[in-house]
SEDRENSE-585471 format. One record per residue (C-alpha): x, y, z. Coordinates in Angstrom, 2 decimals, padded with zeros to 5 digits. Example, Ala and Ser with C-alpha at 12.3 -4.5 7.8 and 13.67 -1.06 7.14 Angstrom:
REM residues 2
+---------+---------+---------+
:       u :       v :       w :
+---------+---------+---------+
:  012.30 : -004.50 :  007.80 :
:  013.67 : -001.06 :  007.14 :
+---------+---------+---------+
END
This chain:
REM residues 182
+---------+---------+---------+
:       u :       v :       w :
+---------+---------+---------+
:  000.00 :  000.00 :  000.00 :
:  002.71 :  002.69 :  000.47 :
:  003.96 :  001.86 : -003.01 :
:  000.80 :  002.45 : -004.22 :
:  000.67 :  005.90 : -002.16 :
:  003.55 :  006.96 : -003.84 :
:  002.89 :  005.52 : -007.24 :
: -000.89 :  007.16 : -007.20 :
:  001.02 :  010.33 : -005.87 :
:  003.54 :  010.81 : -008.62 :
:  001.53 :  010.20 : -011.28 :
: -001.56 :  011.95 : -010.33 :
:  000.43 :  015.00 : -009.31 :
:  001.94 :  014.95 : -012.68 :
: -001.44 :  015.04 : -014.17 :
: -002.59 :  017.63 : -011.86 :
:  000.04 :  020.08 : -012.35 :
: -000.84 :  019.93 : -016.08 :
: -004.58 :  021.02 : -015.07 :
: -003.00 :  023.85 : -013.20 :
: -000.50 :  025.03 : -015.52 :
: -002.77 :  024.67 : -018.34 :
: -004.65 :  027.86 : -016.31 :
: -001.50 :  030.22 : -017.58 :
: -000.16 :  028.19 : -020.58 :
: -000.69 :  026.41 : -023.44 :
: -000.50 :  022.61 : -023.44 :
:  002.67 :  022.19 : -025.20 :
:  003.94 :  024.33 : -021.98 :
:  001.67 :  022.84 : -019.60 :
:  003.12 :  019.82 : -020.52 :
:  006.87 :  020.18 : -020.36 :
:  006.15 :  022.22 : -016.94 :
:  004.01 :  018.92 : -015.66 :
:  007.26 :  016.65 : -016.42 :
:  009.66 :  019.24 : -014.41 :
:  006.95 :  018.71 : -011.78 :
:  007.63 :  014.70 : -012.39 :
:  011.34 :  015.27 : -012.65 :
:  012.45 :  017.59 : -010.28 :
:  015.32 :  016.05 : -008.19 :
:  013.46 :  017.09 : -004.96 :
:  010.48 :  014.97 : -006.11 :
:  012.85 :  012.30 : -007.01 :
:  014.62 :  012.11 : -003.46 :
:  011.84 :  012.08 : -001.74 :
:  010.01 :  009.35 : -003.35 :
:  013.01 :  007.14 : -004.01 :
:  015.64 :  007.73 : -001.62 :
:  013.51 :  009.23 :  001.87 :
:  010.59 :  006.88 :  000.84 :
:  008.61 :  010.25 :  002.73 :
:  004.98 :  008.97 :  001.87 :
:  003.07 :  012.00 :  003.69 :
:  005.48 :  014.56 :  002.08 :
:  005.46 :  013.08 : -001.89 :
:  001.39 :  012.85 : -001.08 :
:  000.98 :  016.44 :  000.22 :
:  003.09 :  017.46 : -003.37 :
:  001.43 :  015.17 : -005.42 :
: -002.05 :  016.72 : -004.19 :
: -001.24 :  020.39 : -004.03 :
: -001.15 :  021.07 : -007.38 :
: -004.85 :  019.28 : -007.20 :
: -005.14 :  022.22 : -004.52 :
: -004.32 :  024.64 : -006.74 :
: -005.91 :  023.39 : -010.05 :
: -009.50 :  023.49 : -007.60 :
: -008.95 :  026.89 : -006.41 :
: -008.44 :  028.48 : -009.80 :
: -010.98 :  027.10 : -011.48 :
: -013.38 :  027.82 : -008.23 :
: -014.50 :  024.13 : -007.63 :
: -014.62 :  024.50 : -004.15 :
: -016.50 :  021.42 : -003.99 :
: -013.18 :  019.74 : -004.77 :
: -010.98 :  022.08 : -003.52 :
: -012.88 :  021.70 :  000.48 :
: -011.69 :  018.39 :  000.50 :
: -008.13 :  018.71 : -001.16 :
: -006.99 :  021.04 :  000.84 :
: -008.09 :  019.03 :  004.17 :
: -006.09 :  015.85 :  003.06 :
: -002.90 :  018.47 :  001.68 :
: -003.22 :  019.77 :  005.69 :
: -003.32 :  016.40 :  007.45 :
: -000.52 :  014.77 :  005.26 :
:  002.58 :  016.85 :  005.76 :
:  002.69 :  019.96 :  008.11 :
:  005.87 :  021.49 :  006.40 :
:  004.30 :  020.98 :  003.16 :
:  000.89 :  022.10 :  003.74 :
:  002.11 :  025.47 :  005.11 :
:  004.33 :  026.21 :  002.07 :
:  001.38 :  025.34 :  000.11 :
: -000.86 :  027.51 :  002.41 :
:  001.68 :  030.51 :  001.98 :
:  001.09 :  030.14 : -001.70 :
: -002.68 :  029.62 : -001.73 :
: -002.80 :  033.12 :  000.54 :
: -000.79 :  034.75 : -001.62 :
: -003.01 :  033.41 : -004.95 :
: -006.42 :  034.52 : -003.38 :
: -004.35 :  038.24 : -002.48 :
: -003.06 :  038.58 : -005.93 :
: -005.89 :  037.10 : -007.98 :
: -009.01 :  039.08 : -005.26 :
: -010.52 :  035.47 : -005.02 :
: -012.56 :  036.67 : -001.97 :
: -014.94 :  033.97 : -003.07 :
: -012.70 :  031.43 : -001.65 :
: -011.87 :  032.81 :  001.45 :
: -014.43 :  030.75 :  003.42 :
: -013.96 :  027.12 :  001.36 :
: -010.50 :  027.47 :  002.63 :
: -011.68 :  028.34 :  006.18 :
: -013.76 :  025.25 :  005.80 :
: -010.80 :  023.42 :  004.83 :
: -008.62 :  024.52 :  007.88 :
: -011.54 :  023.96 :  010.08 :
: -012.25 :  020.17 :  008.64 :
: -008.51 :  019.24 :  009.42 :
: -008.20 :  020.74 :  012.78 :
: -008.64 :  017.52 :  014.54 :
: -005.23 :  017.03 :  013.56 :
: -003.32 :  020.43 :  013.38 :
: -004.65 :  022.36 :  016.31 :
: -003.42 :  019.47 :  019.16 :
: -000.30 :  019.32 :  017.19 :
:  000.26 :  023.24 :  017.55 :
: -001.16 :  022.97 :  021.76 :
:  000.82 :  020.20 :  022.08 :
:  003.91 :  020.79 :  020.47 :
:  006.24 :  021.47 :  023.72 :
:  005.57 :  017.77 :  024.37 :
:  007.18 :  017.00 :  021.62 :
:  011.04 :  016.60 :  021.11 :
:  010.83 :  017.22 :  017.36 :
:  012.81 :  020.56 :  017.41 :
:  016.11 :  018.68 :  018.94 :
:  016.12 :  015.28 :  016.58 :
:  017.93 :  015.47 :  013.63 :
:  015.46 :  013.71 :  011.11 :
:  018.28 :  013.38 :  008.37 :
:  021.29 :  015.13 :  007.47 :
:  021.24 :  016.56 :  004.12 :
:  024.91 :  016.94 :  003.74 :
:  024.74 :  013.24 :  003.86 :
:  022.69 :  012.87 :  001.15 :
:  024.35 :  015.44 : -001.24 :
:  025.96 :  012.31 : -003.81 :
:  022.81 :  010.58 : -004.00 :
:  020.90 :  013.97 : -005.03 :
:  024.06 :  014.74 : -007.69 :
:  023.19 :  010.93 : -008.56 :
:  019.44 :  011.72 : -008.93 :
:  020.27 :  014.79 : -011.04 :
:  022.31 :  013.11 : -013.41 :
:  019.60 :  010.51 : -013.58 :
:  017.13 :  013.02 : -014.13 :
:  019.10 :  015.05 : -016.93 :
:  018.23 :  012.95 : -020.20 :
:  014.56 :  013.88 : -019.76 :
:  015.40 :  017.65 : -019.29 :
:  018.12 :  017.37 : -022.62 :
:  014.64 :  015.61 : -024.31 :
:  012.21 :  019.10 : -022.89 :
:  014.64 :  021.42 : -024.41 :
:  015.05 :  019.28 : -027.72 :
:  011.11 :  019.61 : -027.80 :
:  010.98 :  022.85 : -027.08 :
:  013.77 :  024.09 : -030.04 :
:  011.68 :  021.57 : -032.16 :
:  008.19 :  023.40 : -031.13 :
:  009.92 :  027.19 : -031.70 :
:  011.29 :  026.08 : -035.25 :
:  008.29 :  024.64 : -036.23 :
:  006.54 :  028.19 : -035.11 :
:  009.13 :  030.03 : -037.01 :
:  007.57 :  027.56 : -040.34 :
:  004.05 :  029.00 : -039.50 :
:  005.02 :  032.26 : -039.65 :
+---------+---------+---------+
END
């Protein structure tokens, strides 16, 4: 089942950050931007190296997030946006910083309250985690060292670097092709 976790969450975060980049460009774009998504080394360490299911889920679903929010399905978003909060708290507030920052820069006063919603469906899990966070010895364990992980991100970066030679040898293909039509 975690496999299939991070399976499900690569490939349907892929698909959803097409949906959301197909809000700004066109699908040639929206493509090649939805396999960065798939190939960014980040992405990559997490799901093959840290094995961090809650993290590569809470990517995987944001762009979902953001696709719903743009296009106003708050019925979709509602629900989204409570799993993105309950899956990874790091995660979720990055995303939460950029979801604030969308609804400022776009005026999208209208969903204001599905996100309030949201935040108020997942508090079972977020507000005892911020009462009861002096419990908790998280601030003084060192999860991982990233220093000791530096080759095998080099290593996943030279893996990843055929596919991003391939997105640049379609996109000087596309722009010739444009020059044609013009």
């Amino acid at each position: 089942s975690v496999e299939a976790i991070l399976i499900l969450s690569v490939i349907g975060g892929t698909i959803g950050a097409f949906f959301f980049f197909f809000f700004y460009f066109d699908t040639h774009s929206s493509l090649l931007g939805s396999l960065a998504v798939l190939m960014n080394p980040y992405f990559l360490y997490d799901v093959y190296t840290r094995g961090s299911v809650g993290e590569a889920f809470a990517i995987g679903i944001s762009f979902w997030v953001l696709y719903a929010l743009e296009s106003g399905k708050y019925v979709l978003y509602i629900p989204l946006l409570s799993l993105l909060l309950i899956s990874h708290n790091t995660a979720a507030l990055f995303c939460m910083l950029v979801i604030a920052l969308l609804i400022a820069v776009k005026n999208l006063s209208s969903a204001v309250r599905p996100t309030l919603i949201a935040c108020g469906i997942s508090s079972f899990f977020w507000i005892p985690a911020i009462i009861e966070r002096r419990f908790v010895l998280f601030d003084s364990v060192t999860v991982s060292n990233p220093f000791h992980y530096f080759p095998a991100s080099m290593d996943l970066l030279l893996k990843s670097a055929p596919l991003g030679l391939l997105c640049l040898g379609i996109l000087f293909l596309q722009s010739k092709l444009y020059e044609k039509e013009r």
